[in-house]
Structures are given as structure tokens and as C-alpha cells.
C-alpha positions as CSV (number, residue, x, y, z in Angstrom):
1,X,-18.0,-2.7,-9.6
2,X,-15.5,0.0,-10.4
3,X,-11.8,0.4,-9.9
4,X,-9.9,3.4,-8.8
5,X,-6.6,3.8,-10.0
6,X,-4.4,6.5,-8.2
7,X,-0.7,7.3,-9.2
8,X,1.3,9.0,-7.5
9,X,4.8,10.4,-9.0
10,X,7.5,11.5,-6.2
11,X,10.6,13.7,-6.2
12,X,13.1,11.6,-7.5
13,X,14.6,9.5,-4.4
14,X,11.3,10.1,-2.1
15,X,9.4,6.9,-3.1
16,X,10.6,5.2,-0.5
17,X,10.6,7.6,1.9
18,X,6.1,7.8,1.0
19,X,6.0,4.1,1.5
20,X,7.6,3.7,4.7
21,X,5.3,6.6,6.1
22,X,2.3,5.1,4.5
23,X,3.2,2.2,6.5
24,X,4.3,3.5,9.4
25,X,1.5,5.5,9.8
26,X,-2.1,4.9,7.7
27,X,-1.7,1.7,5.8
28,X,-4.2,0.1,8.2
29,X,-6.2,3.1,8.5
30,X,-6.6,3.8,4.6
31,X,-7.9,-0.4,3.7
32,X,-10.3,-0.3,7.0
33,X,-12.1,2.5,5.9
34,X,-11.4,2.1,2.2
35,X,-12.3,-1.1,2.0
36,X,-11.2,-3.3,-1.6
37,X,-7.4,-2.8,-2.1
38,X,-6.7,-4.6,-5.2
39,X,-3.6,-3.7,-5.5
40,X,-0.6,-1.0,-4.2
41,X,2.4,-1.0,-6.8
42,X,5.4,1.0,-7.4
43,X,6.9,1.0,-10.7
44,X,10.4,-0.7,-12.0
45,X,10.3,-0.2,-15.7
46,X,8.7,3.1,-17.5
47,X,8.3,6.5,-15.4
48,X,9.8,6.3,-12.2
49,X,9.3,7.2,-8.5
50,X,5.4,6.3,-8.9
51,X,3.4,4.4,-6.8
52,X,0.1,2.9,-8.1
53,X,-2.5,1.8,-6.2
54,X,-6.3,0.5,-7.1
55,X,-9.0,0.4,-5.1
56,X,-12.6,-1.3,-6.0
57,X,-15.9,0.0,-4.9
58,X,-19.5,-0.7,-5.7
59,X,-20.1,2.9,-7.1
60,X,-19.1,6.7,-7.5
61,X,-21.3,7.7,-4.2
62,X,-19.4,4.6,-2.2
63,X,-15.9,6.0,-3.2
64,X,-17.4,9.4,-2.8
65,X,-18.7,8.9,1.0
66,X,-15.2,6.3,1.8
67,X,-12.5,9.4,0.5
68,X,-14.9,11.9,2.7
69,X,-14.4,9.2,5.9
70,X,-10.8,9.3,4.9
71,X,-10.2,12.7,4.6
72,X,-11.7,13.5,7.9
73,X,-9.9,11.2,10.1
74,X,-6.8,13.1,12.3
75,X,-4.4,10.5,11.3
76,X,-5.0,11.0,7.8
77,X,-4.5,14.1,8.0
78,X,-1.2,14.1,9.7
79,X,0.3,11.6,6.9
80,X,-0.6,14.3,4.3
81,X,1.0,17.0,5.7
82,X,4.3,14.9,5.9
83,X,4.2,13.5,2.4
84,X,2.5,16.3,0.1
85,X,5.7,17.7,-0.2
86,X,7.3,14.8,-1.4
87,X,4.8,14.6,-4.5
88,X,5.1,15.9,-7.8
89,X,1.7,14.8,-9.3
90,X,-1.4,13.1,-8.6
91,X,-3.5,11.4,-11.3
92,X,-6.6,9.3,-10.1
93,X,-8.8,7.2,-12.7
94,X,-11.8,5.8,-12.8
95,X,-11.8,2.5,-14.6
96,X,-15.5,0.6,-15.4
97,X,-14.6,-3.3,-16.1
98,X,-15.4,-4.6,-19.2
99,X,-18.4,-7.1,-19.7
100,X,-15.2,-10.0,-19.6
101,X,-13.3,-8.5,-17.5
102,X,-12.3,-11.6,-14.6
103,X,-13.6,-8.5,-12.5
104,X,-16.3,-7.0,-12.8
């Protein structure tokens, strides 16, 4: 297994303004066809306006084929042009679990 960690850093104020789209609009969407949402985060302490969000898959070529189902579907689409603008950067991760890691 390997774990995807994507963070996302906002205009200052438009966090929330993400997460209630993301909600509103692809939340189900983005786990169905994603699959192993650990985790979805936004941060309280450190740099601000960030959400972080990791995701586990089996391998590259299952994240690989998952984002290219994503990325076609309409409704995905849609979100992105209404949030793009509110994002300043986008840093995505790939993280291999160690040998005694509780997940591996």
C-alpha cells in the first residue's frame, strides 16, 4: 500500500468556502471512485487555510487509472472550475509505509 497525501493552500478566508463546495458537490463522487480515504484534514496550528487529505491505494498505476476516472467525470469537472481560483498551491506526495508502519 501507498498513501497519497494532497495539500491544498487557499486564499486566506476561502477554506471554508472549498469545503462546503467539496461537499456540496463531489465529496461522494471523489471516495466512490477514489476509493481509501484515510483521512481529509484542515489545519489549526502551523500554515493556515490548508486542507490535507490522504488517500491509500495499492499502487502508482491504481492511483494513476482512479485520478484519470476522476478527472473525466462532468461533475468533477464543474467543482474545479469553481474552486481553482480559490487555490494558491497544490502539493501532492507520495508516501511508502514503513516496514512498522500500523499501515502498510
Amino acid at each position: 500500500m501507498l498513501v497519497e497525501q494532497r495539500t491544498y493552500t487557499f486564499r486566506p478566508g476561502q477554506a471554508a468556502t472549498f469545503l462546503d463546495a467539496y461537499m456540496d458537490g463531489v465529496c461522494d463522487l471523489q471516495t466512490r471512485v477514489l476509493g481509501n480515504m484515510i483521512g481529509y484534514f484542515t489545519t489549526e496550528i502551523g500554515p493556515l487555510n490548508q486542507t490535507v487529505h490522504l488517500w491509500g491505494y495499492d499502487s502508482l498505476d491504481e492511483r494513476t487509472r482512479r485520478r484519470k476516472i476522476l478527472g473525466e467525470a462532468p461533475e468533477w469537472q464543474m467543482f474545479l472550475a469553481k474552486v481553482l481560483p480559490l487555490i494558491v498551491t497544490m502539493e501532492t506526495k507520495i508516501l511508502v509505509p514503513t516496514a512498522f508502519s500500523p499501515i502498510r
